[in-house]
Backbone as JSON, one array per atom type, in Angstrom:
{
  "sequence": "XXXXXXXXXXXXXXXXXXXXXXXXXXXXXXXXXXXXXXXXXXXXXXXXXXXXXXXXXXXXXXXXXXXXXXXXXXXXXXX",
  "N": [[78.73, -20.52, 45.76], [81.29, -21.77, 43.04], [83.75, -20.64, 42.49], [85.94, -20.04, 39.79], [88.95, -20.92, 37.55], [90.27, -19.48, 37.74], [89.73, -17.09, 39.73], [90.1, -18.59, 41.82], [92.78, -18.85, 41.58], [94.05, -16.24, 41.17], [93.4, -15.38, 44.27], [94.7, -17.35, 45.47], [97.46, -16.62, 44.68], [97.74, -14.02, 45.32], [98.06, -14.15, 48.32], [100.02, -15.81, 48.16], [102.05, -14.57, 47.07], [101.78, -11.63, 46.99], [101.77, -8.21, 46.82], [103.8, -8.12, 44.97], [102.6, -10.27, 42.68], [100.58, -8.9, 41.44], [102.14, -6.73, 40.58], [103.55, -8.36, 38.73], [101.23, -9.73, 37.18], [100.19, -6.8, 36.14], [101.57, -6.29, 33.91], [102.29, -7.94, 32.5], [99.82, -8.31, 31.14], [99.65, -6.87, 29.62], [101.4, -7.31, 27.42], [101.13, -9.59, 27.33], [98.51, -11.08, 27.68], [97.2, -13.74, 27.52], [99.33, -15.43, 28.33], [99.43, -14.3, 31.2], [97.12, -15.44, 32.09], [97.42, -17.73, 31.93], [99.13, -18.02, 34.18], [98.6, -17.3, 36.25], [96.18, -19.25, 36.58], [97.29, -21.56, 35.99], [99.89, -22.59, 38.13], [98.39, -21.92, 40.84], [95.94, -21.83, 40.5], [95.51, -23.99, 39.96], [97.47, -26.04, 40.61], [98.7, -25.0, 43.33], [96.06, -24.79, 44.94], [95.07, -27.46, 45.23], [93.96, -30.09, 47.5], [95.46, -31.14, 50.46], [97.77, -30.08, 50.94], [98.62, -27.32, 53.4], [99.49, -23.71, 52.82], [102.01, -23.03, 53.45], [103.15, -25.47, 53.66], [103.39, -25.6, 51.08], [105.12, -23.65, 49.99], [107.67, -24.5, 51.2], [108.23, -26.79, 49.54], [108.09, -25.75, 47.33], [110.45, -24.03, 47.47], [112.61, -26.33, 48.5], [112.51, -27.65, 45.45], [113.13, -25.82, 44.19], [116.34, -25.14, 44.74], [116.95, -27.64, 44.84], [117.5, -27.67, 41.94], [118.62, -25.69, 41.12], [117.81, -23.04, 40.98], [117.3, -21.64, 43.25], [118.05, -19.42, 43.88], [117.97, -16.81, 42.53], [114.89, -16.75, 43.11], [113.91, -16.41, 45.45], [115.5, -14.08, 45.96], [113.47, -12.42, 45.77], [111.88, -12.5, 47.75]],
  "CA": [[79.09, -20.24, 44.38], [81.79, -21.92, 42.55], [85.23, -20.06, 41.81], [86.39, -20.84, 38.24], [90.29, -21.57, 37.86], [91.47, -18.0, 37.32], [89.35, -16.59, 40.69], [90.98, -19.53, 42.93], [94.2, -18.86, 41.29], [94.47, -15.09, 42.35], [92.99, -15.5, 45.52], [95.71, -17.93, 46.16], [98.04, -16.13, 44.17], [97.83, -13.25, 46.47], [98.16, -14.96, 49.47], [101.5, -16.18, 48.24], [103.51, -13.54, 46.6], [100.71, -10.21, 47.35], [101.83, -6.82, 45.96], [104.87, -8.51, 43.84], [101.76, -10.61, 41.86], [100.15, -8.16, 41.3], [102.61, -6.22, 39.63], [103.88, -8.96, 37.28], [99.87, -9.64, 36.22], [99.78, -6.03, 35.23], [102.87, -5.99, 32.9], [102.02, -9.07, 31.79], [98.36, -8.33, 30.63], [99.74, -5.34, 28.4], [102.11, -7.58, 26.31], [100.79, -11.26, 26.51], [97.37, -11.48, 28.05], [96.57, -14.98, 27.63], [100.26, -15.75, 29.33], [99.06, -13.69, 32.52], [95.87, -15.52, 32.27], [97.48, -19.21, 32.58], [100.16, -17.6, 35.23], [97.77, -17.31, 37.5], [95.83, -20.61, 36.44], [97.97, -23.35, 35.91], [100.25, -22.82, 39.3], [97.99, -20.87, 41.56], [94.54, -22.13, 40.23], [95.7, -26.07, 39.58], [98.82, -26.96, 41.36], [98.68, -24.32, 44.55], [94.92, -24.86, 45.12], [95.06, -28.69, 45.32], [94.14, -30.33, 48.77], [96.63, -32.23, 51.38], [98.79, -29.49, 51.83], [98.85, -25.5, 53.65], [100.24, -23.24, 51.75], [103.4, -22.97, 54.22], [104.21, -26.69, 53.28], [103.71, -25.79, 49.74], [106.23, -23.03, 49.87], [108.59, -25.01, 51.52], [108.44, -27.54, 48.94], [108.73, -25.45, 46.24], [111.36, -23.52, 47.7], [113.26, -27.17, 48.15], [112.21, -28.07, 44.55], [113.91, -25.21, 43.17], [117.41, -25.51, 45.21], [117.71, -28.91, 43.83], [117.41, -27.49, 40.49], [119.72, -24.96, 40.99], [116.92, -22.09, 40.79], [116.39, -21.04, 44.28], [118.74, -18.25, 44.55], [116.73, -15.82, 41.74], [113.52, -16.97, 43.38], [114.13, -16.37, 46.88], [115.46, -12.68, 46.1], [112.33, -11.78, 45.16], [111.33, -12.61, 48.58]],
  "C": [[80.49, -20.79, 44.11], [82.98, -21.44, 42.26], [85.65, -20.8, 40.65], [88.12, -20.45, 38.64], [90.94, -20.13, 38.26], [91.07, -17.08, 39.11], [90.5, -17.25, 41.88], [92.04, -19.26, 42.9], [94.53, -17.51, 41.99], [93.84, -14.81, 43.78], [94.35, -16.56, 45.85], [97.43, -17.16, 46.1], [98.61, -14.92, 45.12], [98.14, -13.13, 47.8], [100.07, -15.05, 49.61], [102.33, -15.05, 48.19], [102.72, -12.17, 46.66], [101.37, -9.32, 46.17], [102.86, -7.15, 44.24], [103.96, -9.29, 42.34], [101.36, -9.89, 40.83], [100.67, -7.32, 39.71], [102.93, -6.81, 38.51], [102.37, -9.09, 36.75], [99.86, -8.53, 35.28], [100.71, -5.64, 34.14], [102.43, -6.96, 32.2], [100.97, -9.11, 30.86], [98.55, -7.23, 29.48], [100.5, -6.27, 27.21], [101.94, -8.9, 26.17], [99.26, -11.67, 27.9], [96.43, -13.13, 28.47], [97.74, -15.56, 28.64], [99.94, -15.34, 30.79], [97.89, -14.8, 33.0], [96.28, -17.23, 33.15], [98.97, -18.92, 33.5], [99.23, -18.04, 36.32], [96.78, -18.93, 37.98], [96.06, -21.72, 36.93], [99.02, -23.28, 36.99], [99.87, -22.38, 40.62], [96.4, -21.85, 41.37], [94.54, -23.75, 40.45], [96.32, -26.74, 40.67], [98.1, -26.46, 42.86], [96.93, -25.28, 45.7], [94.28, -26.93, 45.73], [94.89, -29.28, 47.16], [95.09, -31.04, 49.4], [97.08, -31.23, 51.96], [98.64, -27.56, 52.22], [99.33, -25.39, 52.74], [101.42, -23.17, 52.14], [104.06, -24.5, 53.45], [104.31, -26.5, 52.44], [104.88, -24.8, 49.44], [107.47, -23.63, 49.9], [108.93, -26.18, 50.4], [108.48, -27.04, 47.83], [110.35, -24.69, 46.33], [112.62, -24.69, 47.51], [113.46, -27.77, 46.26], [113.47, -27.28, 43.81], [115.48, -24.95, 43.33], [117.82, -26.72, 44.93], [118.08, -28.74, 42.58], [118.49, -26.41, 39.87], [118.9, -23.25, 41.0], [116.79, -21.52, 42.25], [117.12, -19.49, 44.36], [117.59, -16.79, 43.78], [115.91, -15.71, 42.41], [113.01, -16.53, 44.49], [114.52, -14.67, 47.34], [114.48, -12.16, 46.33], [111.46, -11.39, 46.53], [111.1, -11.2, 49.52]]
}
């Protein structure tokens, strides 16, 4: 059977960031529903989900991504 974007997405989704997901989905789904919907989607369902790379390398490369950008410190708390 198939997984459509949003299944793949929290299944990956989960994987990555678990209980912390979670919680932003359900805050999210109370005050912008369709935003929760392409959270999970469009970097989890699209990007994440994509073949070549584990998910370890993909961390690592977003983690680099966002230290170039000046973003990692926020991102990395969270950890």
């Amino acid at each position: 059977m198939c997984k459509n974007r949003y299944e793949v997405g929290l299944d990956i989704m989960n994987k990555v960031v678990g209980e912390l997901g979670s919680h932003t989905r359900e805050s999210l789904k109370e005050i912008a529903p369709e935003f929760e919907k392409m959270l999970v989607e469009f970097p989890f369902g699209d990007i994440y989900s994509r073949p070549g790379l584990d998910l370890k390398s993909r961390e690592i490369a977003t983690v680099a991504a966002l230290t170039a950008l000046g973003y990692a410190t926020l991102s990395l708390r969270s950890l």
